[in-house]
C-alpha positions as CSV (number, residue, x, y, z in Angstrom):
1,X,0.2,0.7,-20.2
2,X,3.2,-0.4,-22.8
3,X,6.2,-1.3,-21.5
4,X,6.4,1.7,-19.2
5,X,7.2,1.6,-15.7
6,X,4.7,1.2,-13.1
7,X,2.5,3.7,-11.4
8,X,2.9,2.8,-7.9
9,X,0.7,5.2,-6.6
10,X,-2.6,3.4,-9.4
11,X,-1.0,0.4,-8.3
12,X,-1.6,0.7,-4.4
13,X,-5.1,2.9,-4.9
14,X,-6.1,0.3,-7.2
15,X,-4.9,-3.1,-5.1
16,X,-6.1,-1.9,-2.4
17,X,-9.7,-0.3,-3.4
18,X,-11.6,-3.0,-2.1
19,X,-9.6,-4.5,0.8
20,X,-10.1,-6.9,2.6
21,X,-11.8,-7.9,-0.8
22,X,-9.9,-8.6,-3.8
23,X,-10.0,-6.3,-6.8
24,X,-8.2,-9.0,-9.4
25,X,-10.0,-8.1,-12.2
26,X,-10.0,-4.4,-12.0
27,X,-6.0,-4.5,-10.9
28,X,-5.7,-7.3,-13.8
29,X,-7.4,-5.3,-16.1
30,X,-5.7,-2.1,-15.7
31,X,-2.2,-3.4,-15.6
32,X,-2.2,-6.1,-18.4
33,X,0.9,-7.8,-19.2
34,X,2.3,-5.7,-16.3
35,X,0.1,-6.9,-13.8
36,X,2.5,-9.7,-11.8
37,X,5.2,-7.3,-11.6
38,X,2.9,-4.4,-10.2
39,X,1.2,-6.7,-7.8
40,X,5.0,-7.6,-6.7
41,X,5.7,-3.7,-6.0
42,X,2.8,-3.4,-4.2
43,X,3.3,-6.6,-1.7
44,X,6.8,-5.3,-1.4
45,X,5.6,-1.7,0.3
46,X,3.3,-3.4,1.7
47,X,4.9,-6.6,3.4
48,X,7.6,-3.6,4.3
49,X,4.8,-1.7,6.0
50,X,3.6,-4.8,8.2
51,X,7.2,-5.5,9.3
52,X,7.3,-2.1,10.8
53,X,6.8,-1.6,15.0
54,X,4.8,1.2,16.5
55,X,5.5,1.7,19.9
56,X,1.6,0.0,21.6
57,X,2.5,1.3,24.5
58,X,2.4,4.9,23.7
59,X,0.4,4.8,20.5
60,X,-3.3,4.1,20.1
61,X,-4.5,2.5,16.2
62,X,-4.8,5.5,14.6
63,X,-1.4,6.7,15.8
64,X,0.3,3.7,14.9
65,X,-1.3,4.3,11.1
66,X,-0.1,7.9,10.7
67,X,3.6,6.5,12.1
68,X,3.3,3.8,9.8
69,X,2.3,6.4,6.8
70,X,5.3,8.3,7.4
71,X,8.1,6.4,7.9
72,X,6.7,4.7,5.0
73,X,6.5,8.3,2.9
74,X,10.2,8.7,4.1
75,X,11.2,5.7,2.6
76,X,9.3,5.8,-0.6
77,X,8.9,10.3,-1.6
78,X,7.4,9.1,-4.8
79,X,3.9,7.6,-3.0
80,X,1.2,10.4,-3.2
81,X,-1.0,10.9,0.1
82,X,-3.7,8.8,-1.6
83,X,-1.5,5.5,-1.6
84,X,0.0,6.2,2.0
85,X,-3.4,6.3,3.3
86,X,-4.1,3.1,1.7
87,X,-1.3,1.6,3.2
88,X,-2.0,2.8,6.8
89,X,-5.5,1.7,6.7
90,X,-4.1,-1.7,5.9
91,X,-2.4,-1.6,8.7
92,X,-4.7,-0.7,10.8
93,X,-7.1,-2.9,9.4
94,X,-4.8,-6.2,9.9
95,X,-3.6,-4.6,13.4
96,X,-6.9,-3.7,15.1
C-alpha cells in the first residue's frame, strides 16, 4: 500500500482476525509504513464502539451487538458488513 489511504474495512477484518489474540505481524505486514496510522483508525471506531450504551435492561448480548453494529454503520456508511461484525463481536466479547 503506497501512500494511499487506508482500507478501513482490511484494517478492522485484519486487526481483529485473531482477537482476543494479537495479529501484529500480519496487520504490520500488510500495512507497512502505514501501519501506526491504520492501527489508530481502527482503535478510534473501536474505542467509539465501547463508549456506546445498550439499553441491559431490555437487550440481551447479542442485541446489544447488532445495536452496537448499527449505530456504528450509521456513523461510519463506508464499513462493509464484514468489519461491523468484527466490531460487534468485540463488543460482545469484552461485554459478556
Amino acid at each position: 500500500m503506497s501512500g494511499g489511504a487506508i482500507n478501513i474495512n482490511d484494517a478492522v477484518v485484519i486487526y481483529l482476525k485473531h482477537y482476543p489474540g494479537k495479529n501484529d505481524a500480519e496487520f504490520d505486514s500488510h500495512f507497512g509504513p502505514n501501519a501506526a496510522t491504520a492501527r489508530s483508525q481502527v482503535r478510534q471506531v473501536l474505542d467509539e464502539a465501547m463508549k456506546l450504551e445498550p439499553d441491559w435492561n431490555s437487550m440481551n448480548l447479542n442485541e446489544a451487538g447488532d445495536f452496537v453494529e448499527s449505530v456504528i454503520h450509521e456513523r461510519h456508511p463506508e464499513l462493509s458488513a464484514k468489519s461491523l461484525e468484527c466490531i460487534g463481536n468485540y463488543f460482545t466479547y469484552l461485554m459478556r
